[in-house]
MARVEXRO-54585 format. One record per residue (C-alpha): residue in one letter; x, y, z; residue number from 1. Coordinates in Angstrom, 3 decimals. Layout:
<atom res="A" x="X" y="Y" z="Z" n="NUM"/>
...
***
This chain:
<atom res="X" x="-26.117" y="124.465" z="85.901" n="1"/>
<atom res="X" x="-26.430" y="122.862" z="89.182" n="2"/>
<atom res="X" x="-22.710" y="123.075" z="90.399" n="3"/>
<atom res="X" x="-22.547" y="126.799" z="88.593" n="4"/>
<atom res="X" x="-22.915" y="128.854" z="92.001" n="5"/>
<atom res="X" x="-20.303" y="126.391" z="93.574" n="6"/>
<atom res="X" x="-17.711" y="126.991" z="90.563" n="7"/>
<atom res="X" x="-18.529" y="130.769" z="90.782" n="8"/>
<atom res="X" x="-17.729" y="131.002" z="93.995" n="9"/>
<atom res="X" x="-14.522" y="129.249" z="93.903" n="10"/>
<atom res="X" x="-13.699" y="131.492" z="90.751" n="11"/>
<atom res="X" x="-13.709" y="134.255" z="92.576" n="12"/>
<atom res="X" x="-12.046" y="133.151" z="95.410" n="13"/>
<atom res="X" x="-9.464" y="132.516" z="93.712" n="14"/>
<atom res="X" x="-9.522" y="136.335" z="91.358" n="15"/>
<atom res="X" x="-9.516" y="137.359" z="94.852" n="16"/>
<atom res="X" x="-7.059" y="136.210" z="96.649" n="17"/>
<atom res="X" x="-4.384" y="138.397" z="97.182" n="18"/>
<atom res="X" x="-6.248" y="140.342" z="99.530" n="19"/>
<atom res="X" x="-4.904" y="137.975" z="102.071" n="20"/>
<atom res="X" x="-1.517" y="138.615" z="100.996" n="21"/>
<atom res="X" x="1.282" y="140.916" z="102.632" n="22"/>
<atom res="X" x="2.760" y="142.765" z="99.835" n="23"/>
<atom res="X" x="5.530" y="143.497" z="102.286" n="24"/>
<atom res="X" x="6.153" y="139.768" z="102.958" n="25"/>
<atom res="X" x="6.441" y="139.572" z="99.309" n="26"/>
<atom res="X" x="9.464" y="141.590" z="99.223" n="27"/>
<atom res="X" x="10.910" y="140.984" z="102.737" n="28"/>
<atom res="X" x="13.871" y="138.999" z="101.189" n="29"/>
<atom res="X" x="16.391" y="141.291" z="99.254" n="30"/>
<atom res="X" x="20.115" y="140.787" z="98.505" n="31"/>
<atom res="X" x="22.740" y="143.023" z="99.247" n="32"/>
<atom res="X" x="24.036" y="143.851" z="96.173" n="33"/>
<atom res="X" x="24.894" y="147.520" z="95.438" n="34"/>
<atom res="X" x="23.227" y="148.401" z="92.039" n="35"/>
<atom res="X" x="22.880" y="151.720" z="90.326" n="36"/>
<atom res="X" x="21.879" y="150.146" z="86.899" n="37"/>
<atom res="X" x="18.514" y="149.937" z="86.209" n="38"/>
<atom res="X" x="16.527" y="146.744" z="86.637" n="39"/>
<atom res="X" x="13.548" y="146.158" z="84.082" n="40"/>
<atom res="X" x="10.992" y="143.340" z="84.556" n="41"/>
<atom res="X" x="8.538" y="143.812" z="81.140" n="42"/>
<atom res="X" x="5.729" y="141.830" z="80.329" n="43"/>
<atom res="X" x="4.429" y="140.267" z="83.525" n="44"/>
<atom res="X" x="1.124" y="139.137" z="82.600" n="45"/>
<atom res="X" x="-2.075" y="140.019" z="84.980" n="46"/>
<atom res="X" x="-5.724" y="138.970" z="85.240" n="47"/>
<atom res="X" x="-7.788" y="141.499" z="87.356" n="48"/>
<atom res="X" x="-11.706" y="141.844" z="88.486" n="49"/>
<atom res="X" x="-13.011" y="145.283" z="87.838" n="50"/>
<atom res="X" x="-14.396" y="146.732" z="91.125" n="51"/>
<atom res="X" x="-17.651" y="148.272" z="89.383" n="52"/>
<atom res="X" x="-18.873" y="145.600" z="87.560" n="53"/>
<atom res="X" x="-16.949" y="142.550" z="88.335" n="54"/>
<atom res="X" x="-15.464" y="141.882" z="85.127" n="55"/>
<atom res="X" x="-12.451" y="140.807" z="84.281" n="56"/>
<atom res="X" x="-9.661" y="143.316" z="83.106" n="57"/>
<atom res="X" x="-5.761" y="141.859" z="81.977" n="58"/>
<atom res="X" x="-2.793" y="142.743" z="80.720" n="59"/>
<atom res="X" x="0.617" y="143.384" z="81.271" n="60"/>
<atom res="X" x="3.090" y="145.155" z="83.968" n="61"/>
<atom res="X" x="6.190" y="146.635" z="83.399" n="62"/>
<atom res="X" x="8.127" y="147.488" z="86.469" n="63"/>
<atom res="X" x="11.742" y="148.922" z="86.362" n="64"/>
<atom res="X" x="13.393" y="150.338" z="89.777" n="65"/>
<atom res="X" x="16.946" y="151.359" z="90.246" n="66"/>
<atom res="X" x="18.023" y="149.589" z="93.250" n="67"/>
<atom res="X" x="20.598" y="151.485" z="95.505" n="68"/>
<atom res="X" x="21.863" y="149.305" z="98.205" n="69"/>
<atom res="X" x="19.429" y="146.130" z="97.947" n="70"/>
<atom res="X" x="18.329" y="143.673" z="94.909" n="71"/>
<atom res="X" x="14.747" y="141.625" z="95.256" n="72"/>
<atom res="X" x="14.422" y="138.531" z="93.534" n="73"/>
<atom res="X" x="12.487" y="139.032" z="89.962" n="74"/>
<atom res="X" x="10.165" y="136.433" z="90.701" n="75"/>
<atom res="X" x="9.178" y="139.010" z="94.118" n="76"/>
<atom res="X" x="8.153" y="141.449" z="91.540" n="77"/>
<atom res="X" x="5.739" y="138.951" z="89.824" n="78"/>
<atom res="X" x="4.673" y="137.851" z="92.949" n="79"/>
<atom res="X" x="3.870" y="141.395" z="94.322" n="80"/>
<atom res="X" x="1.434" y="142.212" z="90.871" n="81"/>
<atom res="X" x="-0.422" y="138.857" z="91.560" n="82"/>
<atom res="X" x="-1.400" y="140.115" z="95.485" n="83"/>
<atom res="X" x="-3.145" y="143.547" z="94.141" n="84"/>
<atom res="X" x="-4.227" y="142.255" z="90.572" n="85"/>
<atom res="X" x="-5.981" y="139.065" z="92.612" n="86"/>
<atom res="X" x="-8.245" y="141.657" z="94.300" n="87"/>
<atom res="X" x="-11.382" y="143.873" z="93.620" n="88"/>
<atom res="X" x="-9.767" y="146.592" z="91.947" n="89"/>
<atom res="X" x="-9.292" y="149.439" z="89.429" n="90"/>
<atom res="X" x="-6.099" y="149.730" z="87.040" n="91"/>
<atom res="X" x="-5.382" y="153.193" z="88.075" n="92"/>
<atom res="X" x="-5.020" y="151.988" z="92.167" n="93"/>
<atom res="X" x="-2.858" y="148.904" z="90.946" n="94"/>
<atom res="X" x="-0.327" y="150.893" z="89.185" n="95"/>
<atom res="X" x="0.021" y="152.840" z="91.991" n="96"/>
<atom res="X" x="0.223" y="150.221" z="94.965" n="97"/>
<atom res="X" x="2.653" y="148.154" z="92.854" n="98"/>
<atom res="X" x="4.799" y="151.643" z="92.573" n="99"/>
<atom res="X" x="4.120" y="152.398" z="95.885" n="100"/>
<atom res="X" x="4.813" y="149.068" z="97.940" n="101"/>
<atom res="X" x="8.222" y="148.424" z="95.798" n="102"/>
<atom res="X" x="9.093" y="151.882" z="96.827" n="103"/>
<atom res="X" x="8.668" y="151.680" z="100.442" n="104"/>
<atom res="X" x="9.638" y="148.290" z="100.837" n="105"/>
<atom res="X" x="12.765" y="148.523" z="98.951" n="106"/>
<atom res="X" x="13.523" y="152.436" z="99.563" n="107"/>
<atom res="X" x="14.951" y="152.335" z="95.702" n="108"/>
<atom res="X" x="16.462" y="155.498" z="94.257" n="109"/>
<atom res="X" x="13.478" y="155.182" z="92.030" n="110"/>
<atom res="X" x="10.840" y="152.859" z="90.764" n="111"/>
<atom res="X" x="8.417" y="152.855" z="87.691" n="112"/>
<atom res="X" x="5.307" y="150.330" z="86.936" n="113"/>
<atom res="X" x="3.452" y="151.022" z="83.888" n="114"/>
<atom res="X" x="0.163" y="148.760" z="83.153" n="115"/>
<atom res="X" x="-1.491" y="148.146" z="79.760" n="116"/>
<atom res="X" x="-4.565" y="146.595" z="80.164" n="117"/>
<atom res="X" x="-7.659" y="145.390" z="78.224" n="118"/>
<atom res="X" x="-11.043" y="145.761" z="79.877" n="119"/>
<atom res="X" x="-13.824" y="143.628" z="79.784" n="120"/>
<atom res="X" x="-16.412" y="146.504" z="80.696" n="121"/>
<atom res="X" x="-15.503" y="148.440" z="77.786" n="122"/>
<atom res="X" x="-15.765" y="145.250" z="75.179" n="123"/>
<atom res="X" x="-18.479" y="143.282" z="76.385" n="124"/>
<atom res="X" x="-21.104" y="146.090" z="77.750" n="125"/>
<atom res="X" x="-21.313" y="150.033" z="77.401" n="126"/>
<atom res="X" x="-19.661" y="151.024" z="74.626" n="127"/>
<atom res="X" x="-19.020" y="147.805" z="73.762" n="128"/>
<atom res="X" x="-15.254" y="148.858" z="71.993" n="129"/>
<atom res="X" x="-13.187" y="145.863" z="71.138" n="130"/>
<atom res="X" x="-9.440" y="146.153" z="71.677" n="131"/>
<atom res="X" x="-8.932" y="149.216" z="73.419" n="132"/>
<atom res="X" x="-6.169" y="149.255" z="75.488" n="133"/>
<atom res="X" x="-6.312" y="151.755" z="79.034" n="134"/>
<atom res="X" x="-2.370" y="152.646" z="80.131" n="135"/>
<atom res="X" x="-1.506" y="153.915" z="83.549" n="136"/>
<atom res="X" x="1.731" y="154.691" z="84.928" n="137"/>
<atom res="X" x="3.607" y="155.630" z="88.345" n="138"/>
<atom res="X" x="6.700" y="157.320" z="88.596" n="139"/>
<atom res="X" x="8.516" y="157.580" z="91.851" n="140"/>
<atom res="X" x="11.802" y="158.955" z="93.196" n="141"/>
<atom res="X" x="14.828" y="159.629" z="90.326" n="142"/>
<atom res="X" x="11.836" y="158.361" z="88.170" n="143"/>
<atom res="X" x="9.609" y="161.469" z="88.345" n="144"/>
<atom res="X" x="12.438" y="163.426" z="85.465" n="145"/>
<atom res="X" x="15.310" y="163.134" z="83.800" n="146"/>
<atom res="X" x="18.126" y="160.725" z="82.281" n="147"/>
<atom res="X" x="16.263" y="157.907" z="84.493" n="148"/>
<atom res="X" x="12.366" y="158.641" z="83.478" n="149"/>
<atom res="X" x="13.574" y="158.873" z="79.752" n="150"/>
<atom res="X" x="15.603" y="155.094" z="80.618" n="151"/>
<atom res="X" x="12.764" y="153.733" z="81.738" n="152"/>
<atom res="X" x="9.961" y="154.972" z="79.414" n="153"/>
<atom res="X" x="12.219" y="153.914" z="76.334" n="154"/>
<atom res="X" x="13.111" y="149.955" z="77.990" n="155"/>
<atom res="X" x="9.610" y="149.546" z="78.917" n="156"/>
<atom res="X" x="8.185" y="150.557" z="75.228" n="157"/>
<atom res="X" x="11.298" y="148.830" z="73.290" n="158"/>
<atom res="X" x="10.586" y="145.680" z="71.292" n="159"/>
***
């Protein structure tokens, strides 16, 4: 138990960390590649801390945007759920800053992040109710209706 506050401490520097990053940095590099198919990254796995009690919340992002003029790098997209998952945070606010920062960084015709999450504040304390599974979901641009919505919804939920 001695070196327990040291490892602590170093634990959640590191949950923390993307509060130092830029998510605009993160996406600064794009390709010029006219695109009006739909790109889907599914399944990016996530480890979070909740902001009210400091437990751990993770899961999986899926992000799908359709590009217009410009192309980012998938790995950009992983990158940019690390810097607001490694923060203090809530699900519902990292759904939307993912959404949000793809959206004005890459000024898509539309973007769409959905995360599915698993909460350690609801299984370990409270209600204590094992695998329960919170979904949140932003919608942006072409995204909001229509052909490109129902595109999205059904890639994201597809096997």
């Amino acid at each position: 138990l001695v070196d327990t506050p040291r490892r602590v401490v170093a634990a959640l520097k590191e949950m923390t960390q993307g509060r130092h990053q830029d998510p605009a940095k993160i996406l600064a590099t794009v390709f010029d590649e006219p695109c009006d198919e739909m790109v889907v990254l599914r399944d990016i796995p996530f480890v979070s801390l909740c902001e009210h009690h400091m437990l751990p919340f993770a899961g999986t992002v899926d992000i799908g945007y359709l590009p217009g003029d410009t192309v980012v790098g998938l790995s950009k997209l992983a990158r940019l759920v690390d810097c607001f998952a490694q923060r203090l945070q809530i699900q519902e606010r990292l759904t939307q800053q993912v959404a949000t920062a793809i959206d004005e960084q890459l000024q898509p015709v539309g973007v769409g992040v959905i995360v599915r999450a698993n909460h350690a504040c609801m299984s370990c304390r409270g209600v204590r109710k094992h695998d329960t599974t919170m979904v949140t979901s932003s919608l942006l641009g072409a995204f909001r209706n229509g052909d490109a919505r129902h595109e999205f919804l059904s890639l994201a939920r597809s096997p």
